[in-house]
C-alpha positions in Angstrom: 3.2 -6.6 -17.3 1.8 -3.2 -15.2 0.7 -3.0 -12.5 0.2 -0.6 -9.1 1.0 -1.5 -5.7 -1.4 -0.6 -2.6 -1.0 -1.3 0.9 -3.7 -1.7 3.1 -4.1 -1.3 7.1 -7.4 -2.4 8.6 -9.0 -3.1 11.9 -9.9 -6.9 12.7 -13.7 -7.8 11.5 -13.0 -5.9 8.4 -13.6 -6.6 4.9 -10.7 -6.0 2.7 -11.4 -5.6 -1.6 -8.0 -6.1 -3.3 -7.9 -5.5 -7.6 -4.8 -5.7 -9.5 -5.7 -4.4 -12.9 -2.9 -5.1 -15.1 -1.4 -5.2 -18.9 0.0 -7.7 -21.0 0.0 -8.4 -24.1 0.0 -12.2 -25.3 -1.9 -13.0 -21.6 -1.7 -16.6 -21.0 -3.1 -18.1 -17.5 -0.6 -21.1 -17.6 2.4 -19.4 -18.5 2.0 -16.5 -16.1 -0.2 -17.5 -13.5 -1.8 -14.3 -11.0 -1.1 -15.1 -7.8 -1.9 -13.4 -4.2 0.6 -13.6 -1.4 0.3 -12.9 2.2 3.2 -12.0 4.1 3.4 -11.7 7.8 6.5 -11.1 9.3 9.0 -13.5 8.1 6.1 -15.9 6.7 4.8 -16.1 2.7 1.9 -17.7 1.9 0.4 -18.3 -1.5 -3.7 -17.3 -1.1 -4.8 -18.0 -4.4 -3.3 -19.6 -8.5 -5.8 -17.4 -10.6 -9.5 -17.6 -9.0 -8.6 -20.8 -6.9 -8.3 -20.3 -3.4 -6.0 -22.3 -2.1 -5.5 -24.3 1.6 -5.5 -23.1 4.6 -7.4 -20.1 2.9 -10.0 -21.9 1.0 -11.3 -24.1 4.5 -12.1 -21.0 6.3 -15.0 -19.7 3.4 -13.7 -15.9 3.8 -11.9 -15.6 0.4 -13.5 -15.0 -2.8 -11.2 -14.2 -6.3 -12.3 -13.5 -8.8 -10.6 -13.1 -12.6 -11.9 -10.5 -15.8 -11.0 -9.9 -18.7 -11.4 -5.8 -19.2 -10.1 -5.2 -23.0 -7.4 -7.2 -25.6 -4.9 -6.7 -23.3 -6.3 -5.4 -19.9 -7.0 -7.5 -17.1 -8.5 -7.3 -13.5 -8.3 -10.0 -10.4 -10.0 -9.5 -7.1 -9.4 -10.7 -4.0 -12.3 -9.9 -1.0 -11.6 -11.2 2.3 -14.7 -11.2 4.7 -14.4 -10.9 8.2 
């Protein structure tokens, strides 16, 4: 698996568009799962398993994933977080 890392720094009401475009060949969502991770300090919190948003995340409506499939063996997931 490829992929490039990208750190963002925003002011608060703004909206943030992650993509991780990635290889792999023989993709398979069970067996490797695409995950998001927040960290904060000392804290990790899983955001999303694929396009599913996951609690506390998910109750607050700000999240939106979304999973493609680009080519054979080329893949995209987005993660937009609204303000």
């Amino acid at each position: 698996m490829y992929t490039r890392g990208v750190v963002l720094v925003l002011n608060s009401g703004q909206t943030a568009h992650l993509d991780c475009v990635f290889t792999m060949t023989d993709f398979s969502h069970f067996d490797n799962p695409v995950v998001w991770q927040k960290s904060q300090r000392h804290e990790l919190s899983l955001v999303n398993v694929l396009a599913s948003i996951e609690p506390p995340f998910l109750d607050t409506n700000r999240f939106h994933a979304a999973f493609q499939v680009l080519e054979a063996t080329k893949f995209r997931m987005s993660l937009t977080i609204s303000s």
